[in-house]
C-alpha positions in Angstrom: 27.5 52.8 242.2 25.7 49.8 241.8 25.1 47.8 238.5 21.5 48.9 238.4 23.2 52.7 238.7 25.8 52.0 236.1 23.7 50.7 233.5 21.5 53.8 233.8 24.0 55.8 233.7 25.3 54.2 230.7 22.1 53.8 228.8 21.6 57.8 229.4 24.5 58.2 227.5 23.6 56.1 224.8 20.6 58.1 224.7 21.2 61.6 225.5 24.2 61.6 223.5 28.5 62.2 224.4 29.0 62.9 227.9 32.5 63.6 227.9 34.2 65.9 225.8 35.7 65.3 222.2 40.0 65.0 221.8 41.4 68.1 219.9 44.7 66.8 219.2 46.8 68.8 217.0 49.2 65.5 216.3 46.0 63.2 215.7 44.9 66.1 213.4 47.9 66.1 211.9 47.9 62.8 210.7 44.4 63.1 209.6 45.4 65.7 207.2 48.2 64.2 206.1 46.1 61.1 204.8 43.7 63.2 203.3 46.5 64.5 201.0 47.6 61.4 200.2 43.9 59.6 199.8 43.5 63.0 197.3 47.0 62.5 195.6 46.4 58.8 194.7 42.6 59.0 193.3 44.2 61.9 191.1 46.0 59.7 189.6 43.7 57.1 189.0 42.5 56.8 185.1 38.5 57.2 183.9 38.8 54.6 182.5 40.2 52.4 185.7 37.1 50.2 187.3 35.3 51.5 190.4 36.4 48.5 191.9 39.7 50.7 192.5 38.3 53.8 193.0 35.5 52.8 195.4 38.0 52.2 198.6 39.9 54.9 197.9 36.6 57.2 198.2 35.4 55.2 201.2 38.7 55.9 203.1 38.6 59.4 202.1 34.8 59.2 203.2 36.3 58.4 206.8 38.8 61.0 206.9 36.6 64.1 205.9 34.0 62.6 208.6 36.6 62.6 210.9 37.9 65.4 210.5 34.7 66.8 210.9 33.9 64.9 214.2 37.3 67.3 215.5 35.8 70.3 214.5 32.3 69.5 216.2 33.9 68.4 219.6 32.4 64.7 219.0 35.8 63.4 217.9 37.3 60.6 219.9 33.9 59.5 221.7 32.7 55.8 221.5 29.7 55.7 218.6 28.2 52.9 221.1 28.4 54.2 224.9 29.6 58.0 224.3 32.8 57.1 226.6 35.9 58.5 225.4 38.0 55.9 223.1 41.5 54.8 224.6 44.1 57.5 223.1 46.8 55.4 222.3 44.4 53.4 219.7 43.7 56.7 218.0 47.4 57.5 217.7 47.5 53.9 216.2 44.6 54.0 213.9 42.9 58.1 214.1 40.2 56.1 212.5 39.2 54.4 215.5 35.0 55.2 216.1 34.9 52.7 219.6 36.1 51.8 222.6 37.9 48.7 223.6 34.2 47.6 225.4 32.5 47.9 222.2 34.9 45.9 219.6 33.2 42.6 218.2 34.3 39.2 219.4 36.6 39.1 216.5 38.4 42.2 217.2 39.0 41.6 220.3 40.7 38.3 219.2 42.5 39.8 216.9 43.7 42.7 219.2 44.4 40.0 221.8 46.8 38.4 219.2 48.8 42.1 218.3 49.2 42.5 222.0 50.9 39.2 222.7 53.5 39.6 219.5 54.0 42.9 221.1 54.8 41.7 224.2 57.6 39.1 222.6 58.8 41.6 220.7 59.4 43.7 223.8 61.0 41.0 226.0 63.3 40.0 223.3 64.6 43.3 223.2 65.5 43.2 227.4 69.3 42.2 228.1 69.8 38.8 229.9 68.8 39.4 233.3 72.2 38.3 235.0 75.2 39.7 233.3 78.7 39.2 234.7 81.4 41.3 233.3 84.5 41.8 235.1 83.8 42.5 238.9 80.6 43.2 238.5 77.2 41.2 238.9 74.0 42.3 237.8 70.7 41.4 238.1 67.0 43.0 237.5 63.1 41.6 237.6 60.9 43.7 235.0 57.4 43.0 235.8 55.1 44.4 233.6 51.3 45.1 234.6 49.7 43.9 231.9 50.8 42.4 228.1 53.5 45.5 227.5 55.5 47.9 229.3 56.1 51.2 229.3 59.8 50.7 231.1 62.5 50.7 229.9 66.1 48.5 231.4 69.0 48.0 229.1 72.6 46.8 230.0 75.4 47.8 227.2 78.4 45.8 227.5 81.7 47.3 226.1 83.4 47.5 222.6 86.5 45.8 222.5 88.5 48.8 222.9 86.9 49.7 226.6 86.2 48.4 229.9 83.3 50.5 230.7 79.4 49.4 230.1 76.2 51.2 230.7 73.0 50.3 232.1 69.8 52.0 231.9 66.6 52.0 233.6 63.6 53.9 233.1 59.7 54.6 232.6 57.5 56.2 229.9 55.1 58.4 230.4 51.1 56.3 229.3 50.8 53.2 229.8 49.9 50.2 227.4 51.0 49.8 223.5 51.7 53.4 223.1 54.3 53.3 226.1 55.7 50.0 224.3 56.5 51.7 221.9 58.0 54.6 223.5 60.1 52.0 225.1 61.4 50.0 222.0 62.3 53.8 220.3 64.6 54.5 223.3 65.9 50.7 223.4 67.3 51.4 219.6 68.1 55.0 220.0 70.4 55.1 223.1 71.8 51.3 221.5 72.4 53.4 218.5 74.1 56.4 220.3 76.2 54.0 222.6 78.7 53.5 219.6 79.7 56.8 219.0 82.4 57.3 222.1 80.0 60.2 223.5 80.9 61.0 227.2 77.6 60.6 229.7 76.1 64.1 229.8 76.8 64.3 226.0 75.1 61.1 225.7 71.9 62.3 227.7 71.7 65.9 225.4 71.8 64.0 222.3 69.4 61.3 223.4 67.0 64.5 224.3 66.8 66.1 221.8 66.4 62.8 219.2 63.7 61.9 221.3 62.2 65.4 221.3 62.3 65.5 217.5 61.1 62.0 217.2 57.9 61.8 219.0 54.6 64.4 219.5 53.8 67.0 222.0 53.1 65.0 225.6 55.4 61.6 225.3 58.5 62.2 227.3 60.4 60.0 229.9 61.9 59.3 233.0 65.5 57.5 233.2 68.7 56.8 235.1 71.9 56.8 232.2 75.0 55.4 234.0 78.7 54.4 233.5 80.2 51.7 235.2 84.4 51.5 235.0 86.3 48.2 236.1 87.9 49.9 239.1 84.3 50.7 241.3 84.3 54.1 239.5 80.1 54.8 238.4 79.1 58.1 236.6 75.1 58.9 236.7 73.1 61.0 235.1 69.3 61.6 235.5 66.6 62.2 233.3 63.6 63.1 236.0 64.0 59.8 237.3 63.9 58.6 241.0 67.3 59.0 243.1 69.4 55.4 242.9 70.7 53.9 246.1 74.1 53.2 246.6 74.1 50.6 249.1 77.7 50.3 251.5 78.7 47.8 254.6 77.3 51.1 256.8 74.7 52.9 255.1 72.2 53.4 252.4 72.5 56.8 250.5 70.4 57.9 247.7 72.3 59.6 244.8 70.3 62.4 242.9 71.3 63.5 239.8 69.4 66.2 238.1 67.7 67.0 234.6 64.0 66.8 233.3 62.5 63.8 231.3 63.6 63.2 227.9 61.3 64.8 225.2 60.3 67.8 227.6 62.6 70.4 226.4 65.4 70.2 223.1 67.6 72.4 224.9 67.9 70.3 228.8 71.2 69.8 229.9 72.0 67.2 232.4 74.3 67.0 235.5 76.6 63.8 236.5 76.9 62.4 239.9 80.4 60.3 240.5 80.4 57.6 243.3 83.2 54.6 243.7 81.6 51.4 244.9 83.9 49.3 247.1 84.1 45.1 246.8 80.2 44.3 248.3 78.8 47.8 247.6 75.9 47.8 245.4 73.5 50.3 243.0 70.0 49.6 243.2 67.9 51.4 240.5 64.3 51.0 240.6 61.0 52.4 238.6 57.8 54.0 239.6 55.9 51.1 240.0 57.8 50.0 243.0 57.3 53.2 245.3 54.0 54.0 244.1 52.7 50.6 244.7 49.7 51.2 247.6 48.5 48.9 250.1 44.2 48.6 249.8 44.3 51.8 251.8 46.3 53.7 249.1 49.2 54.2 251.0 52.0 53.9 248.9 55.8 51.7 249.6 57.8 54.3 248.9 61.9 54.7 249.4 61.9 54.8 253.3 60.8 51.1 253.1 62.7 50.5 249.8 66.0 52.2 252.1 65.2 49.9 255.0 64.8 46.0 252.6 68.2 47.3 250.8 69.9 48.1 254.0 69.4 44.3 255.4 70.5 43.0 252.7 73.4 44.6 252.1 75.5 40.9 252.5 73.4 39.4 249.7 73.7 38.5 245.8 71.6 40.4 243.5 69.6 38.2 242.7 68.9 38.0 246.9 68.3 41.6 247.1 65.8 42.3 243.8 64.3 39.1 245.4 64.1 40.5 248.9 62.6 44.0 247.7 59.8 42.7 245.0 58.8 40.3 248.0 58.3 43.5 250.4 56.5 45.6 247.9 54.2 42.8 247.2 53.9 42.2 251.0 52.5 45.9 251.3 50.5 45.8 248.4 48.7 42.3 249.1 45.0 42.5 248.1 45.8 45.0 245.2 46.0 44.7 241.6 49.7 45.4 240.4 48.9 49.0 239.2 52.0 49.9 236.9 55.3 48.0 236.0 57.6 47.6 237.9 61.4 47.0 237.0 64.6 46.5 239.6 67.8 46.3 239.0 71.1 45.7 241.4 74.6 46.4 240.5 76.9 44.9 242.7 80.5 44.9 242.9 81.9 41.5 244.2 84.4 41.3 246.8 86.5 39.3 244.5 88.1 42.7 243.5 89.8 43.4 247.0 92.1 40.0 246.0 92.4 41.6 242.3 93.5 45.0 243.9 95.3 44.0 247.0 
């Protein structure tokens, strides 16, 4: 379509009215409803002989609700007052007062939008683990690459109480994108560091985080993730929430591990199966999200774990920091002349060969 097209197209809109069909959501309704009550519940209480100066916001926000409200019920609710394009979801969940687009905001708003989403995006990388940790045998390393300010996944590293050897690691993806995934992300980040203290084993670990997460969040927000166990002696439990297979990369072979279970927040009741595999001195786990095997080249074919299979197989003599290197540089290889689409995180955990002197 060509800019003489689009602006057509767009000033039809503008003219003809919404071209694209209101949002009926029953959360965003919800909370429309529930400020109502409250707008209600506080000018009750307000005296006659209080000044308008008090009383006039209160009605003006009320003002907004009801019209709102109203909007939902006509089918118009959710749609840009300026171009008649839908407004971005995860602002309404933010603000259900929202009446345009991100296009549409003044200079100022923008700014100041500008300015929310980089203290987000601090917030959210001072909440990811160093990204080498060495603890016992063990080395890992990850990259997390976000696509834009914020991410939507999610990579943790647990280190053990004093009383155990074992740590976890976590990696994983929300479902959205943008602030409303970010925030997905920092609710699992404090949930499954909250749940990490209380000696759970790993499937136990995965129900409770399920259903906390289904009782914590609305109709539609659910993830993908990859819970595991890692014991001083090679020994790895792993348990899958929907998430992609990891590979377990050996001196002879590559082999994917699939454990299965849906996403977090689809159903209260999901159980979840554990996979056991022992890596050897110079064995590592390579966990991955998404945005590496969906990544397309300009002809939208996507990477995908064949090719992922083949980078880890070749480097199966180096570091982790070698082989997270050697894999984002292949996936960026394919995908060359291509915006990054969605994030992308890695991670490797390798078992040194200094255990086979610690064993021997």
């Amino acid at each position: 379509m060509s800019e003489s097209d689009s602006a057509a197209t767009k000033t039809a809109r503008v003219t003809d009215g919404p071209s694209v069909p209101g949002i009926n959501d029953p959360y965003l309704r919800e909370q429309l409803e529930h400020r109502r009550k409250k707008l209600q519940s506080a000018i009750s209480t307000v005296t006659a002989t209080e000044t308008d100066s008090r009383m006039a916001p209160l009605f003006e926000l009320l003002g907004e609700v009801d019209s709102a409200l109203q909007r939902m019920d006509q089918g118009t609710y959710g749609i840009c007052d300026v171009c008649h394009d839908t407004v971005e979801k995860e602002r309404l969940i933010a603000d259900p007062l929202v009446r345009l687009c991100l296009d549409h905001l003044s200079s100022e708003e923008q700014r100041a939008l500008e300015r929310d989403l980089e203290l987000a995006s601090r917030v959210q990388r001072g909440l990811l683990p160093a990204p080498n940790l060495y603890h016992d045998d063990w080395r890992i390393h990850y990259r997390y690459k976000p696509a834009g300010l914020v991410s939507g996944d999610y990579c943790d590293l647990i280190l053990p109480s004093a009383d155990r050897k074992s740590f976890l690691f976590l990696i994983g993806d929300v479902a959205g994108k943008g602030v409303a995934a970010s925030l997905l992300m920092t609710h699992l980040h404090a949930m499954f560091r909250t749940l990490s203290g209380l000696g759970l084993d790993l499937r136990r670990l995965l129900d409770v985080a399920n259903r906390v997460f289904c009782e914590s969040t609305i109709a539609g927000q659910y993830a993908t993730l990859v819970c595991g166990r890692a014991e001083h002696d090679g020994k790895i439990e792993l348990a899958s929430a929907g998430h992609f297979p990891a590979l377990h990369i050996s001196k002879d072979s590559v082999k994917q591990i699939v454990a299965t279970g849906l996403p977090l927040g689809m159903f209260a009741n999901s159980s979840y199966t554990i996979e056991r595999v022992h890596l050897k001195p110079g064995d590592t786990l390579l966990l991955y999200t998404d945005g590496i095997l969906e990544a397309a080249d300009p002809s939208g074919r996507e990477y995908g774990i064949d090719a992922l299979s083949r980078i880890a197989s070749a480097g199966e003599n180096c570091s982790p920091q070698e082989l997270v290197a050697a894999c984002l540089m292949d996936v960026e290889r394919h995908s060359a002349g291509t915006k990054q689409a969605d994030d992308q995180t890695l991670m490797a955990i390798h078992r040194s060969r200094a255990a086979a002197y610690s064993a021997a």
